[in-house]
N, C-alpha and C positions, 0 to 999 in steps of 0.2 A: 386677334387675341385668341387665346386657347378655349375652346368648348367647355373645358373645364371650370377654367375661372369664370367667363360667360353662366355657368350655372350656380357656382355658386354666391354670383350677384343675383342671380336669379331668385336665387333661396332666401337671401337677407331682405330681398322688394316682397314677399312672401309674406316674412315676419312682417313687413311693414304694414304688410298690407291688412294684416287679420288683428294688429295690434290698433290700426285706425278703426277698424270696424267696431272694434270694442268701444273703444272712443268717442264714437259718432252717435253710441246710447248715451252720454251724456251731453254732447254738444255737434250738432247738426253739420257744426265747418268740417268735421274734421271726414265727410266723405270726399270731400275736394283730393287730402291725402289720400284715402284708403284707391279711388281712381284712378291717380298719380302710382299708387306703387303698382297698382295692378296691371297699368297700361307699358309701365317699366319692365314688372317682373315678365309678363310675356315677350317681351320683345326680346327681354336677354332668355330668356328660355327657348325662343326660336331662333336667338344664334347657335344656342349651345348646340343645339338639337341637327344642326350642320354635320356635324363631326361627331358627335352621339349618339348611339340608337335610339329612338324615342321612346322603349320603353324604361327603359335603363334612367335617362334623363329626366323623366317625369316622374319615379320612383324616389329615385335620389332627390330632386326639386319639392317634393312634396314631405320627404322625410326631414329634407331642412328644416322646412316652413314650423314641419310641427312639433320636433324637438326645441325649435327656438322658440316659437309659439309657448309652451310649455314652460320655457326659461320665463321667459317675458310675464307672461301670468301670476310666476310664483315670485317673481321680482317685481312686481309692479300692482298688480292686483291681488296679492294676497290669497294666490290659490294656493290648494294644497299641495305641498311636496312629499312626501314619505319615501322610504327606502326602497319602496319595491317601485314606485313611481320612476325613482331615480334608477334601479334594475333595470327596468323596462325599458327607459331611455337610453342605456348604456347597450343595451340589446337590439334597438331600433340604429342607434347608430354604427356597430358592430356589420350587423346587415348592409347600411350603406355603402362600407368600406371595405367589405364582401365582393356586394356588388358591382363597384368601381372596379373591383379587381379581377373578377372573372369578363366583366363587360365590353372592356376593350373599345377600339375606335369599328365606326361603319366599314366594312369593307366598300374595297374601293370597286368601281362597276367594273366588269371585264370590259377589256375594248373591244371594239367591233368594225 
């Protein structure tokens, strides 16, 4: 599977995983999920990271997490969204798509 899409499952185990935490302040099962995403999100995060440079990967893996984190809050728990919130987000992920773009794949080893 592509590095890519490997990362951005990575991103959505991310959300999952900081949406359970939230969660688990009200009910104690729900670290069982938050564990389950985290033990997820890294693994696809160390496929991605095959074929993506790692810092690149981890940027963009964490820029997911927290633009959707951000979703998820304002959709679920009633946090604040305002315009400039929503600027900033559109700015965060502007950046991402940036960075996808100048970051290109691992060069490959020279042979020896």
């Amino acid at each position: 599977m592509n590095g890519w899409l490997w990362l951005l499952i990575a991103g959505f185990f991310e959300i999952g995983m900081t949406t359970a935490l939230k969660l688990e302040q009200q009910n104690s099962q729900f670290v069982w999920v938050f564990l389950a995403c985290a033990i997820a999100g890294f693994e696809c995060l160390s496929r991605a990271i095959r074929t993506i440079p790692l810092g690149l990967a981890y940027a963009i893996w964490t820029g997911i997490g927290a633009v959707g984190t951000v979703i998820v809050g304002a959709a679920a728990f009633g946090d604040p969204l305002g315009p400039v919130r929503v600027l900033l987000l559109f700015g965060l992920v502007s950046a991402m798509i940036g960075l996808k773009l100048v970051g290109g794949r691992k060069p490959k080893p020279a042979p020896q």
